[in-house]
C-alpha positions as MATLAB code, in Angstrom:
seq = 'XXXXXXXXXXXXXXXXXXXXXXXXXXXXXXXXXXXXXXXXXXXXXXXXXXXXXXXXXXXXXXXXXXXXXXXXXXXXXXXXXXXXXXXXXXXXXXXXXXXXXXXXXXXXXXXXXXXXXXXXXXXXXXXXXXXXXXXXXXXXXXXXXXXXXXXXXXXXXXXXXXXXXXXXXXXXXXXXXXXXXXXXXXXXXXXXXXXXXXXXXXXXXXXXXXXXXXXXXXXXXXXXXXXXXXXXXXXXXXXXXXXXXXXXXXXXXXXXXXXXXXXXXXXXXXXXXXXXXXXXXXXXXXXXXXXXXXXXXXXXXXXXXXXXXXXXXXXXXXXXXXXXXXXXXXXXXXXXXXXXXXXXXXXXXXXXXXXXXXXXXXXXXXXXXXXX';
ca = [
      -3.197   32.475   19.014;
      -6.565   34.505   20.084;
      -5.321   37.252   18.419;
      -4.889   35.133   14.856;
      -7.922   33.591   14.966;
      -9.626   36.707   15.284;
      -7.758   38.050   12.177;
      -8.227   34.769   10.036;
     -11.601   36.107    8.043;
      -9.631   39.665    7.206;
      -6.646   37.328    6.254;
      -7.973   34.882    3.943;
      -9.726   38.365    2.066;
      -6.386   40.141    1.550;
      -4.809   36.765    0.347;
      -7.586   36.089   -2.224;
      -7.407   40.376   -3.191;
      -3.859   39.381   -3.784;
      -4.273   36.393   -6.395;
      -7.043   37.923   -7.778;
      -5.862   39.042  -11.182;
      -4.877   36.648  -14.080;
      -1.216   37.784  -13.288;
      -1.156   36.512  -10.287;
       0.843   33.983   -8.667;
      -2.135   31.691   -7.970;
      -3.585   32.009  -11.406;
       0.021   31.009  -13.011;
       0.393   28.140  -10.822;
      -3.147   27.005  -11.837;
      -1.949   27.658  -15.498;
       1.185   25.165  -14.863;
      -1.198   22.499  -13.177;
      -3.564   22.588  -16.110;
      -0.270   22.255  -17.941;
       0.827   19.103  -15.784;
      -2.643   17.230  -15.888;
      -2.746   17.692  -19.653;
       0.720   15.946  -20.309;
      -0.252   13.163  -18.396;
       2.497   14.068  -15.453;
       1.838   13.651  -11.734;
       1.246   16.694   -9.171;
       1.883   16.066   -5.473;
       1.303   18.871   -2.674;
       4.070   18.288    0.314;
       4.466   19.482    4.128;
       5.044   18.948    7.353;
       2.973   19.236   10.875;
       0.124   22.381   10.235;
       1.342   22.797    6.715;
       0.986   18.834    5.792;
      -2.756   19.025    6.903;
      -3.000   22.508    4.664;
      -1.269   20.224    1.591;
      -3.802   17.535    2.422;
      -6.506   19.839    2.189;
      -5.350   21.939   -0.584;
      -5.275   18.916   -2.788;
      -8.628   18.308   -1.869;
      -9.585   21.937   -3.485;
      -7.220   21.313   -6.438;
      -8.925   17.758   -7.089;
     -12.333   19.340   -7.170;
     -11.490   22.145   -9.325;
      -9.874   19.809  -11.746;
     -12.851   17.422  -11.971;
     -15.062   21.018  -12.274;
     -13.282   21.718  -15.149;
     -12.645   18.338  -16.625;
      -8.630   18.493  -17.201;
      -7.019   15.522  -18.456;
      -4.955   14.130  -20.812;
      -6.119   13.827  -24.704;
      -7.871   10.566  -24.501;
      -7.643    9.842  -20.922;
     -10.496    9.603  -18.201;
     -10.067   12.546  -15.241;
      -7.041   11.779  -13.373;
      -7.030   11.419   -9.484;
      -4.598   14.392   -8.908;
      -3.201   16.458   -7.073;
      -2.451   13.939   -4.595;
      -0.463   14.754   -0.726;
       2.827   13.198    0.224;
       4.134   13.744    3.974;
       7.550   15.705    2.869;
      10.156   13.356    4.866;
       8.325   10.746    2.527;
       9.100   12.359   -0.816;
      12.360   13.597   -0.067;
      13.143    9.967    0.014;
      11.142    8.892   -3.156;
      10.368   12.113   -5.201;
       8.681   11.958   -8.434;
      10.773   12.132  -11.813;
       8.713   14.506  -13.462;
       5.682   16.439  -12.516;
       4.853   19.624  -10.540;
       5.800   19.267   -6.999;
       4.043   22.121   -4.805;
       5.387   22.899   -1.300;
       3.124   24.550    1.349;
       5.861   25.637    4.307;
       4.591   28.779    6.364;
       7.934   30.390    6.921;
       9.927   28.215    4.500;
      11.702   26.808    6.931;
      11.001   23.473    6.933;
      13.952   20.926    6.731;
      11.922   18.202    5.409;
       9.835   20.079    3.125;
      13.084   21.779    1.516;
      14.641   18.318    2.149;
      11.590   17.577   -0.901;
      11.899   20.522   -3.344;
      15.558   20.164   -3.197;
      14.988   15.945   -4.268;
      12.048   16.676   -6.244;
      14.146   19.292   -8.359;
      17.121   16.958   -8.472;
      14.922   13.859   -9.854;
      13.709   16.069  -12.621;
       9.883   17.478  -11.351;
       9.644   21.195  -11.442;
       8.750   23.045   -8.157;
       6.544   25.898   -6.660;
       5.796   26.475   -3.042;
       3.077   28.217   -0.635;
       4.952   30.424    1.769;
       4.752   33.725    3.665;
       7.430   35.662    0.870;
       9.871   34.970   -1.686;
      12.482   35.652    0.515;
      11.699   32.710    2.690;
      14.427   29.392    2.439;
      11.800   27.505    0.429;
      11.857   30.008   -2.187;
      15.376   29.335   -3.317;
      14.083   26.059   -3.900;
      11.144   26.915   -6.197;
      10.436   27.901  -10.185;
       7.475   29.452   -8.819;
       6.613   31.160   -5.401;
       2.881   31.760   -4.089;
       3.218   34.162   -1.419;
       0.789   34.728    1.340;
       2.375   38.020    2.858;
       0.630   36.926    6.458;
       2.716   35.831    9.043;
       1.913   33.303   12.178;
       2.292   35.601   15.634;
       2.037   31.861   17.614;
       3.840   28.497   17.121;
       0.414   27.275   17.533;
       0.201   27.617   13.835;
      -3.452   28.938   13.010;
      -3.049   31.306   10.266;
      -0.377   28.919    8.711;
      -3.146   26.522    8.262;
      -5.698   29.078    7.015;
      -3.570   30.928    4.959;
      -2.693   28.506    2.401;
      -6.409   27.056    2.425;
      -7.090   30.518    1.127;
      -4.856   30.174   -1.676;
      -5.561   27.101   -2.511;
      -9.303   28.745   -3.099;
      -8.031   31.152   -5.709;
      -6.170   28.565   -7.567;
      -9.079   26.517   -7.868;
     -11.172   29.144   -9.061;
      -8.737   30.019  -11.623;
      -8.770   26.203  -12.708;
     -12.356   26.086  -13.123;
     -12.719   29.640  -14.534;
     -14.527   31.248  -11.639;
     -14.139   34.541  -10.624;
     -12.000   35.136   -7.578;
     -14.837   38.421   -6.901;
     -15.796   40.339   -4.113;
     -19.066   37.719   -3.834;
     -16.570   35.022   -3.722;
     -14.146   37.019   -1.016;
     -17.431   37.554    1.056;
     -18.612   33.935    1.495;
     -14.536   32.993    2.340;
     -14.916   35.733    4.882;
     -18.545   35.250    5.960;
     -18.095   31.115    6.631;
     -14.439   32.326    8.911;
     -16.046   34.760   10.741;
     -19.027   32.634   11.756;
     -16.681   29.895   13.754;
     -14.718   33.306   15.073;
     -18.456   34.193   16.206;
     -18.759   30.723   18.123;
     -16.124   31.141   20.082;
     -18.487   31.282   23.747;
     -19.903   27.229   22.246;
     -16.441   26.479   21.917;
     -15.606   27.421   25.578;
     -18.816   25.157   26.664;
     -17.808   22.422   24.502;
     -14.120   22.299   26.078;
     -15.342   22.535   29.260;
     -17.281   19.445   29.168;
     -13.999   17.599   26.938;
     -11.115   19.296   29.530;
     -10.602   15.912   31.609;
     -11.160   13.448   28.795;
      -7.437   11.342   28.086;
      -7.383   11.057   25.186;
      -9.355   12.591   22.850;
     -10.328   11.080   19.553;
     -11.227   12.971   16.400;
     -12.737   11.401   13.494;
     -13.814   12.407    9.624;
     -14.443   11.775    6.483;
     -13.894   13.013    3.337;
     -12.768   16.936    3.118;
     -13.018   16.567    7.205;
     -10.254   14.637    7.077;
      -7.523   17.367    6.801;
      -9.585   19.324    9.707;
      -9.623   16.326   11.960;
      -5.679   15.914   11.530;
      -4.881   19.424   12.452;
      -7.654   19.599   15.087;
      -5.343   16.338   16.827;
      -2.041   18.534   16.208;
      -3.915   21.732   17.660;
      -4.821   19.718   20.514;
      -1.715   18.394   21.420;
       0.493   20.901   20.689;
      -1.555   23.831   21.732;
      -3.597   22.364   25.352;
      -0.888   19.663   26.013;
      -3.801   16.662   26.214;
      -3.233   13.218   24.038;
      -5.366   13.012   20.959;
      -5.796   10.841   17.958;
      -7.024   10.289   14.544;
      -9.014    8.180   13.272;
     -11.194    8.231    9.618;
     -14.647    7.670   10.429;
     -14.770    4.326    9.176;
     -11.331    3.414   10.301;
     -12.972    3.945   13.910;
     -15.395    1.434   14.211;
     -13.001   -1.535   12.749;
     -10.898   -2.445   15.732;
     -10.338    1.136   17.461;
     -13.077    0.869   19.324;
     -11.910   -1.786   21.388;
      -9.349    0.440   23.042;
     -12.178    2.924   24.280;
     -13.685    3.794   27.332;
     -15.825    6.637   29.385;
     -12.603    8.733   30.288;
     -12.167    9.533   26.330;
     -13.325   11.966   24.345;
     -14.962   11.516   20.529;
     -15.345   15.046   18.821;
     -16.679   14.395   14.802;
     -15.928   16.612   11.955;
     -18.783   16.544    9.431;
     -19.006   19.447    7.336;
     -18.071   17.876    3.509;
     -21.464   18.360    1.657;
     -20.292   15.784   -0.742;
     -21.553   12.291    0.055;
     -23.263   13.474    3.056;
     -25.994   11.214    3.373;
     -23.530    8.468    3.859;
     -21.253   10.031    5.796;
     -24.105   11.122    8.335;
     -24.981    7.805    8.471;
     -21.808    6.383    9.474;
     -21.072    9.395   12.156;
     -24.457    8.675   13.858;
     -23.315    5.077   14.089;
     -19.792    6.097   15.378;
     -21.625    8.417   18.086;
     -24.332    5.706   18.938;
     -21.289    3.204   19.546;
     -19.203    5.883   21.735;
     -22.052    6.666   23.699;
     -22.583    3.082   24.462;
     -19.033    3.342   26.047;
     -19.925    6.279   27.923;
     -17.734    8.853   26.177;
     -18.339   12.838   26.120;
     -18.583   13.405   22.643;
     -18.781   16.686   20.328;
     -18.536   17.642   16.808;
     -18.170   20.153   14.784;
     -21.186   19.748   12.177;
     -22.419   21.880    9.170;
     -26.122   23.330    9.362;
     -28.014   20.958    7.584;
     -26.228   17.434    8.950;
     -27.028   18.747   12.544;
     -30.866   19.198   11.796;
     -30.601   15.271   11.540;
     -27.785   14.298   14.224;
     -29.603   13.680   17.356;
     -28.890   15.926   19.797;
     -28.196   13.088   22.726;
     -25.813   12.205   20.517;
     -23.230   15.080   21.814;
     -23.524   15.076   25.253;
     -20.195   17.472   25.029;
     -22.521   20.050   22.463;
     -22.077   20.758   19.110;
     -20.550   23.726   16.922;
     -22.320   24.290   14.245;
     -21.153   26.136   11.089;
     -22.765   27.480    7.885;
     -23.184   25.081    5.067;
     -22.092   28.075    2.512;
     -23.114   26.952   -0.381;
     -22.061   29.376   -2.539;
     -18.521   28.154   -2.135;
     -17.313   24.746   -4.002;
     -17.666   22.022   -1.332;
     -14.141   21.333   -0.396;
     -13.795   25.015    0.595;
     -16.620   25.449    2.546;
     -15.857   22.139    4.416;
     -12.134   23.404    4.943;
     -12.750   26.974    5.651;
     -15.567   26.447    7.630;
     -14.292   24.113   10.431;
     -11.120   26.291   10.518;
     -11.828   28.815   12.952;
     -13.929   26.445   14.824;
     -11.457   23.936   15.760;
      -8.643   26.237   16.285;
     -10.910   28.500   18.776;
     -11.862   24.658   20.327;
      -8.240   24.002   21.109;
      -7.392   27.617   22.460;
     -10.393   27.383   24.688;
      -9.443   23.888   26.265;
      -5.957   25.157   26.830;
      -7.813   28.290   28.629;
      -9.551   25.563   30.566;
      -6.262   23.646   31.732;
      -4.718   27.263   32.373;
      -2.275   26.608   29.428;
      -0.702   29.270   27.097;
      -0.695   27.121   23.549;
       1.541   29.878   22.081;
       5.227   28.056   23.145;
       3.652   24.608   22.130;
       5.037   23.280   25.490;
       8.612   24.686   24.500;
       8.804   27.214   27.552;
       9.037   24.226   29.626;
      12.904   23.034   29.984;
      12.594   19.207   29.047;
      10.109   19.558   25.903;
      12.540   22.414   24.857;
      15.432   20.329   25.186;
      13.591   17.648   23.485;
      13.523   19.836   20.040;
      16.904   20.477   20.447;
      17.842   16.870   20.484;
      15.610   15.919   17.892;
      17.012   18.491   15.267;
      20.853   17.738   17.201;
];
């Protein structure tokens, strides 16, 4: 997992190098959701576990470079699409025409193949994210987006990142934007800056290691990040975590709290900021009242204007990068960061997150019965 993280920035360049052209696999899939939008048919981006939070998030990008570049139907106001559908979900209710877009890292997936296979049957066409077109997913798919990078851990980092990445160049192709060398070196620079944070990290899971459990909320583009940043957590240090939307926190959740928890906010979406600031300070002022350790995970210019009381567990900041269209930057830039938060805490507890708790017999077993 160290390893991955470290190689995440060099990654995400050789995946965008890759889709670069106007051949490319990206750029025809953006051709085909142009194509979709303009007909007036339905697009929906499916996965499971690490690869659900990269749909979720790579929707996000898609939805922004569609409103960028105002596709829609003839005579129709902009249309609220891509959307994200949990795979299990959509195998069971697939759409009857449309573009349905897999992200799977290996291809693997039962449930996600469980949806391209329904989604094909019910009449939408099909393309999937995936590490090559020799993975199981590809069978299932008119069109395949290979990443060529391959996940060393089960603690999925790069299969989180990876298709993030793509989803970059296929919004720049929607919108028309150049996927250049100056847009390679902001993807790179705004990686490479959480990689660089890695010793706050350590300090910041230090001060989080005995909180049960820990609660992670967002808003906005966050909200993908604060999913996976749960999953991480779980899966990778072995300590309880939830999720919560920032708003969703303060109506009832609260209740539940107390001082042995943990609160760690996501706020790097530049889009409706000044609200969403002013809702995380509130969520921070009521989980200090509780007695919490809290954190976040904050973009340049929100924590100029988040107290600093306020995250008694510290703060990672990352680069607002600008130059990047806001869902990426939000995405890309708490990537790194909340994977490296995760692997620290499980360095903390003296836990190797790369069997996700599978080299221990029971939990093992467990995934063998589940899949039985």
């Amino acid at each position: 997992m160290t390893e991955m993280i470290e190689a995440e920035p060099a990654i995400a360049v050789r995946i965008l190098e890759q889709h670069e052209a106007v051949g490319s696999a990206a750029a025809e899939l953006a051709r085909r959701i142009r194509r979709t939008i303009r007909v007036g048919e339905p697009i929906v981006l499916t996965g499971c576990g690490t690869s659900e939070h990269a749909a979720i998030g790579a929707a996000a990008i898609l939805r922004d470079a569609v409103r960028t570049a105002d596709i829609r139907p003839p005579g129709h106001s902009a249309r609220r699409h891509p959307v994200s559908v949990q795979a299990f979900e959509l195998a069971l209710d697939p759409p009857t025409n449309g573009l349905v877009i897999g992200v799977t890292h290996e291809g693997g997936t039962t449930a996600t193949n469980a949806a391209l296979d329904a989604a094909r049957a019910a009449g939408a066409r099909t393309a999937v994210i995936t590490v090559t077109d020799r993975s199981p997913a590809a069978e299932r798919a008119d069109l395949i987006v290979a990443t060529d990078e391959l996940d060393q851990s089960w603690c999925h980092t790069v299969g989180y990142v990876s298709p993030l990445a793509v989803a970059a160049a296929i919004g720049a192709h929607l919108s028309g934007r150049a996927v250049d060398a100056t847009f390679r070196s902001a993807v790179h620079d705004v990686l490479a800056a959480g990689v660089e944070r890695a010793s706050i990290a350590e300090a910041v899971a230090g001060r989080l290691q005995g909180a049960r459990p820990i609660v992670v909320i967002g808003s906005g583009s966050d909200r993908p990040a604060g999913r996976e940043l749960v999953l991480k957590i779980e899966e990778g240090a072995w300590v309880p975590a939830a999720y919560r939307d920032l708003e969703t926190f303060l109506h009832g959740h609260l209740a539940a709290t107390d001082e042995a928890m943990g609160l760690v906010l996501v706020l790097a979406d530049r889009e409706g900021r000044t609200e969403r600031q002013a809702r995380a300070i509130g969520a921070l002022r009521a989980a200090r009242e509780i007695g919490m350790e809290t954190a976040a995970i904050v973009a340049a210019d929100a924590a100029v204007d988040l107290p600093t009381e306020l995250t008694s567990a510290g703060r990672i900041v990352i680069p607002e990068s600008t130059g990047l269209p806001a869902p990426v930057a939000a995405l890309l830039g708490t990537a790194t960061p909340l994977q490296l938060l995760t692997e620290r805490l499980a360095r903390v507890l003296g836990i190797n997150p790369d069997p996700i708790h599978r080299d221990v017999g029971r939990y093992l077993a467990a995934a063998e019965a589940a899949e039985r």
